[in-house]
C-alpha positions as CSV (number, residue, x, y, z in Angstrom):
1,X,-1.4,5.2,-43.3
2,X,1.8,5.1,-41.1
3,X,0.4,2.3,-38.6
4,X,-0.5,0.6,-41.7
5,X,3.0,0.3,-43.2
6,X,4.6,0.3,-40.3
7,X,2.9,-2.8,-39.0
8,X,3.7,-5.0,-42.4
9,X,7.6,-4.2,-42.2
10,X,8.5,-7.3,-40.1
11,X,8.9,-7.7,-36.2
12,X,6.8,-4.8,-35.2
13,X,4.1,-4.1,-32.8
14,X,2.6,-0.8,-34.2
15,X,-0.5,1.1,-32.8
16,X,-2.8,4.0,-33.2
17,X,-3.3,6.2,-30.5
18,X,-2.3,3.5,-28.2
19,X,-4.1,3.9,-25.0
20,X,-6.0,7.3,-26.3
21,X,-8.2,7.8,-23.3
22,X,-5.3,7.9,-21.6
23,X,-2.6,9.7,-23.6
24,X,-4.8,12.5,-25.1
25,X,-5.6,14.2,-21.3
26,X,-2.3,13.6,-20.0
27,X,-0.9,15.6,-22.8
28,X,-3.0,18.4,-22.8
29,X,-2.8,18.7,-18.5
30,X,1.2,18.8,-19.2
31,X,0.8,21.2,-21.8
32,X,-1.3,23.4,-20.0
33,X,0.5,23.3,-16.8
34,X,-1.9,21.0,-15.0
35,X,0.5,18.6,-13.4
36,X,4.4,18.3,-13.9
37,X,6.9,16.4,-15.7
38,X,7.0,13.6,-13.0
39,X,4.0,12.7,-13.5
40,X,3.4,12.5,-16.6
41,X,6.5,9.9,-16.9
42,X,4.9,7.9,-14.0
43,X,1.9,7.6,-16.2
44,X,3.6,6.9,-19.5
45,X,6.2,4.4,-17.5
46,X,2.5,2.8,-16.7
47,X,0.8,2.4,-20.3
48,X,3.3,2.8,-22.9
49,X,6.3,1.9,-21.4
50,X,4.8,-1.4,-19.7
51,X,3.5,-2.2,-22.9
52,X,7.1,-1.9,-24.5
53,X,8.4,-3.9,-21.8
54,X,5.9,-6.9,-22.4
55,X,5.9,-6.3,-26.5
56,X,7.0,-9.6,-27.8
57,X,8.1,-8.3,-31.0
58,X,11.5,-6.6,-32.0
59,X,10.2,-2.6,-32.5
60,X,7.4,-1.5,-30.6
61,X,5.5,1.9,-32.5
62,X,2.9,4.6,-31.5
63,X,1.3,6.9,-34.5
64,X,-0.9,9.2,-32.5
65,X,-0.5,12.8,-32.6
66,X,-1.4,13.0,-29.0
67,X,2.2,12.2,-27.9
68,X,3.5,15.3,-29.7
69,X,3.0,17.2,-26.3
70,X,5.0,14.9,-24.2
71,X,8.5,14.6,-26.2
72,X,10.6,15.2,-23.3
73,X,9.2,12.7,-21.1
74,X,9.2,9.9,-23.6
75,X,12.2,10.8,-24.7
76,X,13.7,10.7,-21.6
77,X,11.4,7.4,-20.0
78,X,12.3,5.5,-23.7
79,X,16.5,6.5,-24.1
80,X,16.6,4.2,-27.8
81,X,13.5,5.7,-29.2
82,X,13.0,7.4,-32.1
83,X,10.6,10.0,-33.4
84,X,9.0,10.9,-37.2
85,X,8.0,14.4,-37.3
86,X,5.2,13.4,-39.8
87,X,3.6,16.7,-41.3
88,X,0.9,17.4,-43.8
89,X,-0.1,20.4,-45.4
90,X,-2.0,22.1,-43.5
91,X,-4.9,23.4,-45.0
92,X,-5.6,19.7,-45.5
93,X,-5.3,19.1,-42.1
94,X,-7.8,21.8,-41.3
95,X,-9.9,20.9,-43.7
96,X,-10.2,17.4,-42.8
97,X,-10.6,17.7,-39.0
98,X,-13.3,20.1,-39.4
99,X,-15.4,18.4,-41.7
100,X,-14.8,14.7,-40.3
101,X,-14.2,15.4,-36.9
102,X,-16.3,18.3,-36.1
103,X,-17.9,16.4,-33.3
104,X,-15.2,15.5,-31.6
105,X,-12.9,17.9,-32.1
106,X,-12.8,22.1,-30.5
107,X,-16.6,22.4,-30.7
108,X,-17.8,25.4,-28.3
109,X,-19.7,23.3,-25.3
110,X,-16.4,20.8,-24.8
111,X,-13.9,23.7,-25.6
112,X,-15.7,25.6,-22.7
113,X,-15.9,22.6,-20.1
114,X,-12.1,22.0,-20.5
115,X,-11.5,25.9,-20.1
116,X,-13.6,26.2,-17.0
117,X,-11.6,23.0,-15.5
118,X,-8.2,24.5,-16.4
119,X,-8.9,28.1,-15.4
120,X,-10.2,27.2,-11.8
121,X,-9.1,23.1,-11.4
122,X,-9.8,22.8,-7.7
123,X,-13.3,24.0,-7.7
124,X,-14.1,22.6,-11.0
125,X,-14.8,19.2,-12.0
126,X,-12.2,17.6,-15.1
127,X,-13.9,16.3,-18.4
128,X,-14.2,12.7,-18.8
129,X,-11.2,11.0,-20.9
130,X,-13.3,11.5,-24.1
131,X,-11.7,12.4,-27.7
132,X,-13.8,15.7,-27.6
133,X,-13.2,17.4,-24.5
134,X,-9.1,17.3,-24.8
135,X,-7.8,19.6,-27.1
136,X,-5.1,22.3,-25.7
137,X,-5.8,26.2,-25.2
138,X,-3.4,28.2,-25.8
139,X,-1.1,29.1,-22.7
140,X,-0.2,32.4,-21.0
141,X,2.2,34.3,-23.2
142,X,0.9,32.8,-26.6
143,X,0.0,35.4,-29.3
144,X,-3.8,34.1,-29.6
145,X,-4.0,33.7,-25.7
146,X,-6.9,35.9,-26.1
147,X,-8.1,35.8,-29.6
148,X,-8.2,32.3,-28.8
149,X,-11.8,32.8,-26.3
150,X,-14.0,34.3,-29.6
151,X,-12.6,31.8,-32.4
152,X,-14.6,29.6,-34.2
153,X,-14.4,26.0,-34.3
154,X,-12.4,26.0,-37.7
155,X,-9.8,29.0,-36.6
156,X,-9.0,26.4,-33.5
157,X,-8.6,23.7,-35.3
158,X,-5.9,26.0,-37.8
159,X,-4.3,26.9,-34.3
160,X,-3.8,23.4,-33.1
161,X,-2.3,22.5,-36.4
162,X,0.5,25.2,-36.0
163,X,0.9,24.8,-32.1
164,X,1.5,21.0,-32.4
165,X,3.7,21.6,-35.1
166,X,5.7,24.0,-33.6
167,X,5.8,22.3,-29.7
168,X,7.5,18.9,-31.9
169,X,10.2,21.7,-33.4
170,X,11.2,23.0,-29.5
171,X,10.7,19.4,-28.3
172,X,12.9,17.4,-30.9
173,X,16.0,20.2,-31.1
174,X,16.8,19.2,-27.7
175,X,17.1,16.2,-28.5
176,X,20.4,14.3,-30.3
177,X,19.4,14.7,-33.9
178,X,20.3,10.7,-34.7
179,X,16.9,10.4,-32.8
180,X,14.0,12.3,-34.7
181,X,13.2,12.4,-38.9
182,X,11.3,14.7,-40.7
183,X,9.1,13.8,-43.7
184,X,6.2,15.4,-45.0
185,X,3.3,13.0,-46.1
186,X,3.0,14.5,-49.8
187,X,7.0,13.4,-49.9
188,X,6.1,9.6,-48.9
189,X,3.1,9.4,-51.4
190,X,5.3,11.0,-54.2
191,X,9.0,9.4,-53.5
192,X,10.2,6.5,-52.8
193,X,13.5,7.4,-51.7
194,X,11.5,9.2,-49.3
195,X,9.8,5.9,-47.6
196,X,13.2,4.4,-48.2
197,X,14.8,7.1,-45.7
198,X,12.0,6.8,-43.1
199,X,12.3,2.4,-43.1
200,X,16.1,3.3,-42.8
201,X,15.8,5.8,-39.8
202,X,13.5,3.4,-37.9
203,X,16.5,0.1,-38.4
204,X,13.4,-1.2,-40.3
205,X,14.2,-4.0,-43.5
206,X,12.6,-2.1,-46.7
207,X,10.9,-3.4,-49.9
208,X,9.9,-1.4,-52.9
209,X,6.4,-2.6,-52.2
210,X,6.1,-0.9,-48.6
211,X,6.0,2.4,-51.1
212,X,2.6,1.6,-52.2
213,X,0.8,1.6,-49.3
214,X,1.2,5.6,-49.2
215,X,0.1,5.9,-52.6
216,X,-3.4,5.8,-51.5
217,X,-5.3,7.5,-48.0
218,X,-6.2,4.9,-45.2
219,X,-7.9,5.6,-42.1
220,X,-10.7,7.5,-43.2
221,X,-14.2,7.5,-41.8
222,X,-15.9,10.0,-44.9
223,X,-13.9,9.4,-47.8
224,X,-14.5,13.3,-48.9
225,X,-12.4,16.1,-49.7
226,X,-13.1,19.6,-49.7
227,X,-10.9,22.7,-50.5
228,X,-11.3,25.5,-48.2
229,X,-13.3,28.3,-49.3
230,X,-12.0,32.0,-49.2
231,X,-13.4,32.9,-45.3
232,X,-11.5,29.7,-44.1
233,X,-8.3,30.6,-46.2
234,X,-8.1,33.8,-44.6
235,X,-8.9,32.8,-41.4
236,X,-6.0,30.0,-41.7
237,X,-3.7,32.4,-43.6
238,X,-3.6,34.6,-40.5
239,X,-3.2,32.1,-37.8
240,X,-0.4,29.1,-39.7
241,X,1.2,31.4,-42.6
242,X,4.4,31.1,-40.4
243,X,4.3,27.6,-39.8
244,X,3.4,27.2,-43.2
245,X,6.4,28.6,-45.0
246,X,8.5,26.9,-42.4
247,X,7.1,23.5,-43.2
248,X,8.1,23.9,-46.9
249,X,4.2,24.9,-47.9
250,X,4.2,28.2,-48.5
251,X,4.2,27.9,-52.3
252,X,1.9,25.3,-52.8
253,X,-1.3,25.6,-54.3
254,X,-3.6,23.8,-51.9
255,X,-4.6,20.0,-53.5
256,X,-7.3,18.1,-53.6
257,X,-7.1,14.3,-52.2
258,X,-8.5,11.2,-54.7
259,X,-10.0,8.7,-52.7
């Protein structure tokens, strides 16, 4: 939905998970420790920033939650960009990764390959740069460190959703705050004041009629929604509830998505 209103708002060269096979394991070996901040620049300098450099149009744009591990170095490597803090809801979130991406997203066989590779990497050979294999553990010193080895598919999936959300916090409050914008998605469907704000943020020229591109979902391969049932309330209750209520969700009821 973002890449889609994005790329109609003038002299702008917007993506989705721009170079994926790349991005998505180079974010989860920096976020699990696997190489260091060096280079993971050198390989961002090498995809995203070359393609900035060669971008013919005014704004260059990436809407891929894989870059959500690798703030600092962007932010660092790219000194005049910007970053949306785009949220969801996220039993939504949940819901919708593990009924339309169960097969390429924390099921048991790939979730074990990637731990044996980052629990022993020199003896052990790495995934190949597929979707389903790259999905971040939780590190030493994280509350679910061990919990983590007996969840189910649907209780990783919940953890991801808080993790990610709460590594974009850390990464962005080092940052100048002229540089980052928070906006929940339910707020850019609902307002548009609210799509008014992001245009703004990102120096991009607004019309009323970039609103109603968010009034409906894009991007979606089973056009299906389902609400969670009680086990998988629980089970996200006792893993997001924090991240939740800091996300402004907390007193929602959970809602269902018309396609």
């Amino acid at each position: 939905m973002l890449h889609k209103a994005l790329s109609a708002a003038g002299d702008i060269e917007m993506h989705h998970e721009y170079m994926v096979h790349i991005a998505q394991p180079l974010a989860v070996r920096r976020y699990m420790g696997l190489i260091d901040r060096a280079t993971a620049k050198r390989i961002l300098r090498d995809t995203q920033g070359a393609a900035i450099r060669h971008s013919a149009s005014a704004h260059w744009g990436d809407s891929s939650n894989k870059l959500s591990w690798l703030i600092p170095e962007l932010a660092e490597l790219l000194p005049n960009a910007k970053f949306v803090h785009l949220v969801r809801d996220g039993r939504k979130v949940a819901g919708s990764y593990f009924h339309k991406l169960s097969a390429e997203c924390y099921d048991d066989r790939s979730v074990q390959i990637l731990r044996a590779y980052c629990d022993d990497p020199s003896h052990s050979f790495p995934p190949p740069p597929e979707k389903k294999y790259w999905w971040p553990n939780p590190r030493k010193g994280d509350r679910f460190e061990e919990a983590f080895r007996s969840f189910d598919q649907f209780q990783r999936i919940c953890w991801h959703w808080a993790e990610i959300n709460r590594v974009i916090f850390e990464s962005l409050e080092a940052l100048p705050p002229a540089r980052s914008h928070f906006v929940r998605l339910e707020d850019l469907q609902s307002s548009p004041s609210a799509v008014k704000e992001l245009f703004h943020f990102l120096h991009l020229p607004y019309q009323n009629e970039n609103s109603s591109v968010f009034a409906r979902p894009h991007n979606v391969n089973r056009p299906q929604d389902r609400l969670l049932d009680a086990s998988q309330r629980a089970q996200f209750d006792a893993i997001a509830a924090a991240m939740m209520e800091r996300l402004g969700y907390a007193d929602r009821a959970e809602y269902v998505v018309n396609y």
